[in-house]
N, C-alpha and C positions, 0 to 999 in steps of 0.2 A: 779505371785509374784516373782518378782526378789532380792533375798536377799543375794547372794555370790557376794563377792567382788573381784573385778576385778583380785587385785593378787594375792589371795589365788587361781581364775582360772587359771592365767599363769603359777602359780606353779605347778599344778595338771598335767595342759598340758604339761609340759615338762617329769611328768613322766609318765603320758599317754603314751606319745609319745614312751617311751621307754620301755613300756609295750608291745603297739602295737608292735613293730619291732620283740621283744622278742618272743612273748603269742608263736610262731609258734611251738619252741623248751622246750617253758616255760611247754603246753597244750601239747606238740607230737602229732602237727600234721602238721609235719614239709615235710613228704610225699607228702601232697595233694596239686600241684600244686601252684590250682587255690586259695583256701583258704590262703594259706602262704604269696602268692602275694598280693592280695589283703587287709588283715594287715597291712602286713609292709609297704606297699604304703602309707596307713592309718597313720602309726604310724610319716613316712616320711611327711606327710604334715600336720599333727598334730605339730612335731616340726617347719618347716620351718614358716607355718603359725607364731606361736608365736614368734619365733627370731623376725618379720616383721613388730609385731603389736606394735599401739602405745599405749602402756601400760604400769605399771610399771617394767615390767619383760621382756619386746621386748628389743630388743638388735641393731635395725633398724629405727624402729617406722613409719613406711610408712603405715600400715594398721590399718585404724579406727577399733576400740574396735567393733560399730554398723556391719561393714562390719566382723570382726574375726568370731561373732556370727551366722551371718546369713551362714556363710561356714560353721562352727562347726555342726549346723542344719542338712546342706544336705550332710555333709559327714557323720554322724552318720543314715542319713535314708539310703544312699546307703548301708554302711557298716553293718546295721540292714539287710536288703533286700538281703545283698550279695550272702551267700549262696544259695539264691532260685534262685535270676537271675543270677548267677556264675554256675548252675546245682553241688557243692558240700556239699547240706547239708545233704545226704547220710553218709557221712563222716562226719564233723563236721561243727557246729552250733553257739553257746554258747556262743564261744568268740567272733563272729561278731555282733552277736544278742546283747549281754550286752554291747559292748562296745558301739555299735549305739544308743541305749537305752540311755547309758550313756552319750555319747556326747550329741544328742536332749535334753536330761532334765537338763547338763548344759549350754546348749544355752540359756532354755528361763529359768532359773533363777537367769545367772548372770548377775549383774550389766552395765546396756549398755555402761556408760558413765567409766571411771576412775576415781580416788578420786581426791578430789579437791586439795589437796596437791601434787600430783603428777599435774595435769593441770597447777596450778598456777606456779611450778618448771620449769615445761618444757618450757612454754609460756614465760618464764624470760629466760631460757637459749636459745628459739630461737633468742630475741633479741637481746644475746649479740652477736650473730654468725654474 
């Protein structure tokens, strides 16, 4: 059941994105490595992504809304996974865990497509270009 709307996700994603960068110093666990990296890589292509996508909130528009999601997916299972196949969830867990959690279950319940008002706008503005 896909019921979130496209920009209410790109909005979220932008501050996802600077959650993830953050969580390392936000959570203190700013020591470990491997953990810290691996976040903020997350939180890095959490924003890039979005600047790319063509959405109401991309800044680019090169990347299908269908294509955003299907990454948002596998990058929330790796980042779910991380700590186990990263060997630090001795250390910490939680923030990778939820945030992966969090990404998969806004993959598959946001809207594939963008609003039709945003489609019709763009589609008009590519023609005049």
């Amino acid at each position: 059941m896909r019921f979130i709307p496209t920009r209410f996700h790109g909005a979220l994603d932008y501050v996802v994105g600077l959650v993830f960068i953050a969580a390392p110093w936000l959570f203190g666990f700013s020591e470990v490595s491997w953990a810290t990296w691996t976040i903020v890589i997350a939180g890095i292509l959490v924003l890039l992504q979005t600047i790319f996508t063509d959405f109401e909130v991309g800044l680019i528009h090169k990347i299908p809304m269908q294509s955003h999601l299907m990454v948002d997916f596998g990058l929330g299972v790796i980042l779910a996974l991380s700590p186990w196949l990263f060997n630090f969830a001795d250390r910490v867990f939680m923030p990778h865990l939820v945030g992966g959690i969090f990404a998969i279950l806004a993959s598959l319940t946001t809207h594939r497509r963008p609003s039709e008002s945003y489609r019709t706008r763009h589609a008009t503005q590519e023609t005049m270009h």
